[in-house]
C-alpha positions in Angstrom: 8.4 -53.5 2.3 9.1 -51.4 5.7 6.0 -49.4 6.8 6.0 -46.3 9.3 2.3 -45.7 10.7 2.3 -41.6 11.4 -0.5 -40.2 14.1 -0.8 -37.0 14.9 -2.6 -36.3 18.4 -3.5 -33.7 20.8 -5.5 -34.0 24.0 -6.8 -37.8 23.1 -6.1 -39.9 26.4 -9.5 -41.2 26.1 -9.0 -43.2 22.5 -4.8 -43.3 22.3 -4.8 -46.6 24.0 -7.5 -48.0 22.4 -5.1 -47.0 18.5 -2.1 -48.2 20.1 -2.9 -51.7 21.0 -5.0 -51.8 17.8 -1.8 -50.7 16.2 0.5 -53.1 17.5 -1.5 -56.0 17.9 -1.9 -56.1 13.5 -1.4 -59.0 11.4 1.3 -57.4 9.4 3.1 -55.1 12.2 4.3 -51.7 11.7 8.2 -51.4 11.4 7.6 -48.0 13.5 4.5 -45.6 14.7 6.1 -42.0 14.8 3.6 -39.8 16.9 3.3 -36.3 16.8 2.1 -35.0 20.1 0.7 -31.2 19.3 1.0 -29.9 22.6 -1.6 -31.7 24.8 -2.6 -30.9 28.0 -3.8 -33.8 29.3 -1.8 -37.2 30.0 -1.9 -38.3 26.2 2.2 -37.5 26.2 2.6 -39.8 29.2 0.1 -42.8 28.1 2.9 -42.8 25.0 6.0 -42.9 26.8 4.5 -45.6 29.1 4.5 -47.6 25.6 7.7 -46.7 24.6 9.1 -47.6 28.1 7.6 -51.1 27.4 10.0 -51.7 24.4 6.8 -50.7 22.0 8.7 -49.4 18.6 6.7 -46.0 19.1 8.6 -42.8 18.5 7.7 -39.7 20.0 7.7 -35.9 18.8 6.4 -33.4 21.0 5.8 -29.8 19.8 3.4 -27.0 20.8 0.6 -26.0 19.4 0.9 -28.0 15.9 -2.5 -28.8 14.1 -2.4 -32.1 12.2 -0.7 -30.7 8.8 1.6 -30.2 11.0 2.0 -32.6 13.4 1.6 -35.5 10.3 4.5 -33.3 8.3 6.9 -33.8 11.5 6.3 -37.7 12.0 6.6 -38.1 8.1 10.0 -36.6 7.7 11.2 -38.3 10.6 10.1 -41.6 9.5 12.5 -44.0 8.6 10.7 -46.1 6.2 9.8 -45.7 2.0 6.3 -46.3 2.8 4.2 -44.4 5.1 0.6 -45.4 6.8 -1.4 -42.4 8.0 -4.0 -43.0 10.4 -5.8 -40.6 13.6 -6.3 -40.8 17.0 -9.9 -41.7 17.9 -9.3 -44.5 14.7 -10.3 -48.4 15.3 -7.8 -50.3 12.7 -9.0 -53.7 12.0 -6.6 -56.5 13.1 -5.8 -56.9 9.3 -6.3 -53.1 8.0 -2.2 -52.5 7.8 -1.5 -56.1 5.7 -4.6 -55.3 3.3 -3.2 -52.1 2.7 0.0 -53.3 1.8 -1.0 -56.8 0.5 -2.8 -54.1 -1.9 0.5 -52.4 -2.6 3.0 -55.1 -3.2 0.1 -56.6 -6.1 1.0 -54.1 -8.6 4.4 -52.3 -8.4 3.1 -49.5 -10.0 1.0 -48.0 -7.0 1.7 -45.3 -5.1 -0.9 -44.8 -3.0 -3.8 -47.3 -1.7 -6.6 -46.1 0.3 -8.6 -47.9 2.6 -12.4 -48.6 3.8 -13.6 -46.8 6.6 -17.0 -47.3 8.6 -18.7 -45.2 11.4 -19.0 -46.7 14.6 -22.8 -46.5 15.4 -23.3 -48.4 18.7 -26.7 -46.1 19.5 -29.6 -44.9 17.5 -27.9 -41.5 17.3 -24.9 -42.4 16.1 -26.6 -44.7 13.3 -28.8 -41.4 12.1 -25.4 -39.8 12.1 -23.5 -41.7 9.6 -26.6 -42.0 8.0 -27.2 -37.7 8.1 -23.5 -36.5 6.8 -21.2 -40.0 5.7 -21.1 -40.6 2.1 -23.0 -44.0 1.2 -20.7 -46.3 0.2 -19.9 -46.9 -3.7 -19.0 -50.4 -5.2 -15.5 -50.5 -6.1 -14.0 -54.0 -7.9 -17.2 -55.4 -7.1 -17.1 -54.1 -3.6 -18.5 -51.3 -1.1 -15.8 -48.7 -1.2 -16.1 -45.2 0.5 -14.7 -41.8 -0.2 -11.0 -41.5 0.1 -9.6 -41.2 3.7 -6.2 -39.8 5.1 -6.9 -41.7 8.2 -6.6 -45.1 6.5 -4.6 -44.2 3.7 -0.6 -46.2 2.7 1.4 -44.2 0.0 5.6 -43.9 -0.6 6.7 -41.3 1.2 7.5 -39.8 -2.2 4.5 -38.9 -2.9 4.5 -36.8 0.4 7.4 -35.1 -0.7 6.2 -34.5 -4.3 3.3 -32.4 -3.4 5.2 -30.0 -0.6 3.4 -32.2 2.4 0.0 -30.9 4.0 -0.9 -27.7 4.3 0.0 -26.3 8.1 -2.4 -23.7 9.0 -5.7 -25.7 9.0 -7.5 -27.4 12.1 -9.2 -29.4 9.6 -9.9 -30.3 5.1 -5.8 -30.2 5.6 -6.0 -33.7 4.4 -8.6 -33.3 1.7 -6.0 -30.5 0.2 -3.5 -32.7 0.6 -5.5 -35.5 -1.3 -6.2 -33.0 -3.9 -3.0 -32.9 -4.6 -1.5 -35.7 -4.7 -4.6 -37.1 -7.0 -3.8 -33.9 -9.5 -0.1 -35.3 -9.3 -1.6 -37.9 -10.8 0.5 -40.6 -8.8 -1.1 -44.5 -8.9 -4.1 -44.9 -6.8 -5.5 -48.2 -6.1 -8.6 -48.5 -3.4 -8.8 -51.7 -0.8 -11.8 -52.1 1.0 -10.6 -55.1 3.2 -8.1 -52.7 4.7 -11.0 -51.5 7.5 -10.8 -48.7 10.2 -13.3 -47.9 12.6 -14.3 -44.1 13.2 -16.5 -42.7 16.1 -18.8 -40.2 15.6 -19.4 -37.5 17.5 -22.5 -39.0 20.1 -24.3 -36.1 21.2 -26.1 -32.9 18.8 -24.0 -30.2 20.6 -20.9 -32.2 19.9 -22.2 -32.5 16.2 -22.9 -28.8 16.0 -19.0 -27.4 17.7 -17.2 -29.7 15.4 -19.2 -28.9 12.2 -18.6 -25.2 12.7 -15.1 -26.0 13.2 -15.4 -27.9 9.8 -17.5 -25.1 8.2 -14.6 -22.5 9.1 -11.6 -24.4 7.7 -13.5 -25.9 4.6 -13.7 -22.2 3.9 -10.1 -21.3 4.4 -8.9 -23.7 2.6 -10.9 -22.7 -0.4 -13.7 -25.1 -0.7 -16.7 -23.2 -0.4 -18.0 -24.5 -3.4 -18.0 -28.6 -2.5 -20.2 -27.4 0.7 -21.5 -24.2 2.1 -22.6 -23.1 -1.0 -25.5 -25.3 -1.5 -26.3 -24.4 1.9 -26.3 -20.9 1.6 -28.6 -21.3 -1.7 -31.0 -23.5 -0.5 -31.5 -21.2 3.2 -31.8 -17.7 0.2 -34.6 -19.6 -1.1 -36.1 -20.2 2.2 -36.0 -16.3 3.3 -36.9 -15.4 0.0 -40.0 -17.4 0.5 -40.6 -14.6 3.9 -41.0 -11.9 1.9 -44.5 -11.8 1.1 -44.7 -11.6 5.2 -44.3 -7.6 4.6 -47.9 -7.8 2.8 -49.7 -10.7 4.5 -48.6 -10.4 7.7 -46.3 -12.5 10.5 -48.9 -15.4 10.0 -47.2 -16.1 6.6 -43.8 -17.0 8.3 -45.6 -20.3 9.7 -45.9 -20.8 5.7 -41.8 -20.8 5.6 -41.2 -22.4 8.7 -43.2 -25.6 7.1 -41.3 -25.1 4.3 -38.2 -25.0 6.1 -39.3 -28.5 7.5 -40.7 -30.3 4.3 -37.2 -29.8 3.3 -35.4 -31.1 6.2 -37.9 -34.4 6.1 -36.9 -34.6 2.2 -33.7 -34.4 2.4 -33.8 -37.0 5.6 -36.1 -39.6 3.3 -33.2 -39.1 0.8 -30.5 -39.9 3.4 -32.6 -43.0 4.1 -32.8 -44.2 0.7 -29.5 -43.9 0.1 -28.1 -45.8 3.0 -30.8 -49.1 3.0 -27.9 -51.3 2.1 -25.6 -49.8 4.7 -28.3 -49.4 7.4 -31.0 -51.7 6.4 -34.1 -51.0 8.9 -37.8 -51.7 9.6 -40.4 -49.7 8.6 -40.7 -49.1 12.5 -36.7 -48.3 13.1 -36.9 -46.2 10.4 -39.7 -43.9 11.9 -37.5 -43.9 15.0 -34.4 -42.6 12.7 -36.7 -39.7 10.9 -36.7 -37.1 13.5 -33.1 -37.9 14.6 -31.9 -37.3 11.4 -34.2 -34.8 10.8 -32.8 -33.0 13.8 -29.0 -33.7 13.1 -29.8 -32.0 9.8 -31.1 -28.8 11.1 -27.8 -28.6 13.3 -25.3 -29.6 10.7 -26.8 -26.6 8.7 -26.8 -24.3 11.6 -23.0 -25.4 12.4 -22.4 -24.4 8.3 -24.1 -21.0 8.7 -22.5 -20.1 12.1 -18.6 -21.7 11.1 -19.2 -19.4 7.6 -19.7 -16.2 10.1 -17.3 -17.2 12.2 -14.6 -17.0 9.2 -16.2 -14.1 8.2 -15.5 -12.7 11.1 -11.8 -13.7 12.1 -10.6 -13.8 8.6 -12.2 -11.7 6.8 -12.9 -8.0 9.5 -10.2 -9.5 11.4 -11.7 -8.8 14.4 -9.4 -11.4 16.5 -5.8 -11.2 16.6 -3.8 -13.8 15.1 -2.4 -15.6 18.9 -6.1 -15.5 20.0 -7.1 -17.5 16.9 -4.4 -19.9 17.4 -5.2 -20.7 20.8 -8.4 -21.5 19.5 -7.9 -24.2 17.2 -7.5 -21.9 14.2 
């Protein structure tokens, strides 16, 4: 069984290192890592070829301006092996997370695609209320804790890439969830490893939370998947203004009324997050007091991201009111 690990990067000197040694340093080695380079700017290209220069058996592909569809599509179809490992930039692969995934393959001829476990990093309090505010729980899968599918630590024939056209090319991000959607309405053999771990980080800071979510919000919209997201969103903020109106009779004083409201439901729905992760994040009472108005917060901005991304397509796509190479310089 020959595996090639694809990567597609841009702009990541900060974490490529960190992958590649990860990478090459697995129990079960990759017969190649084929690297996409979508037209960085910093030294990510170089920090690469100073790994290939050191006999590492990395292969290169640099293009401009290629979002990861893209930049995964053009390491897959140069890849020389039947099987193909996807994985990201900023990823942490355990030592073993390439052998599970495979160990997992060559079990049961039949599969076709095994996906593996994958955990938040949450080395500060913020971080923790993160993956607690907006990573799905895990689930327990063969009688252990298995998260949502994962492109980043995923192992599948490169048939199966083929089969379903590749990933769509136009997205800055939910590429991969299309992709998935695909592939699991192709119906091709899925099996699920949880030993076959990769770390993610998290973005650390609220502002950080709040540009990458509207970047989410936008492209989970172009991609046509309004309904697994914004749209819950969008009902449960109607109900809030709704709950304004009688303002225009009582007065400005009944806005305080909504604004509570507004945050009795951001405290719910952070008890909820709570509840639901006490066997990933178990906690004191005391910690957990700490976490509320973290998570509390993290909420408020993750919906304010949805709301402003959903304009922002609205916007651009919709009134087109920016021009197609200003969109692309963007991020699209």
């Amino acid at each position: 069984m020959r595996i090639s690990v694809v990567v597609p990067v841009r702009n990541e000197e900060n974490s490529i290192c960190e992958l590649l040694d990860g990478l090459l340093s697995q129990t079960r080695a990759p017969d190649e890592i084929v690297i996409t380079d979508g037209g960085s700017t910093d030294s990510t290209a170089s920090i690469i070829e100073g790994y290939i220069e050191r006999a590492a058996p990395i292969r290169l592909i640099r293009t401009g301006g290629a979002l990861p569809g893209r930049g995964r599509n053009l390491a897959t179809a140069q890849a020389t092996c039947e099987w193909i490992a996807f994985t990201d930039a900023g990823i942490r692969p355990a030592k073993d997370w390439l052998e599970a995934l495979a160990r997992r393959a060559e079990s049961d001829d039949g599969v076709e695609v095994v996906y593996g476990l994958y955990e938040p990093v949450t080395d500060s309090l913020f971080k923790e209320c993160a993956a607690i505010a907006y990573v799905p729980p895990p689930v327990e899968v063969d009688g252990a804790p298995m998260r949502p599918r994962f492109i980043a630590s995923a192992l599948m024939r490169r048939d199966v890439w083929r089969a379903v056209g590749g990933f769509p090319e136009h997205l800055r991000s939910a590429e991969d969830l299309l992709f998935m959607d695909k592939v699991e309405e192709a119906n091709f053999r899925t099996a699920y490893e949880p030993r076959a771990l990769v770390k993610w980080d998290v973005q650390p800071t609220l502002w950080r939370t709040f540009k990458r979510f509207v970047t989410y919000s936008r492209n989970n919209i172009r991609a046509g998947l309004w309904s697994r997201w914004q749209s819950a969103i969008f009902r449960r903020y109607a109900v809030i203004l709704l709950s304004a109106l009688p303002a225009l009779v009582l007065g400005r004083w009944w806005l305080y009324t909504t604004l509570a409201l507004w945050l009795l439901l951001l405290v719910i729905r952070a008890c909820v997050a709570l509840w639901r992760n006490q066997r990933s994040y178990p906690a004191s009472a005391g910690r957990n007091i700490l976490r509320l108005p973290v998570i509390v917060s993290l909420l408020a901005v993750l919906d304010a991201a949805t709301i402003v991304g959903s304009l922002d397509w609205f916007l651009r796509n919709k009134l087109h009111l920016m021009n197609e190479a200003e969109d692309a310089s963007l991020g699209a």
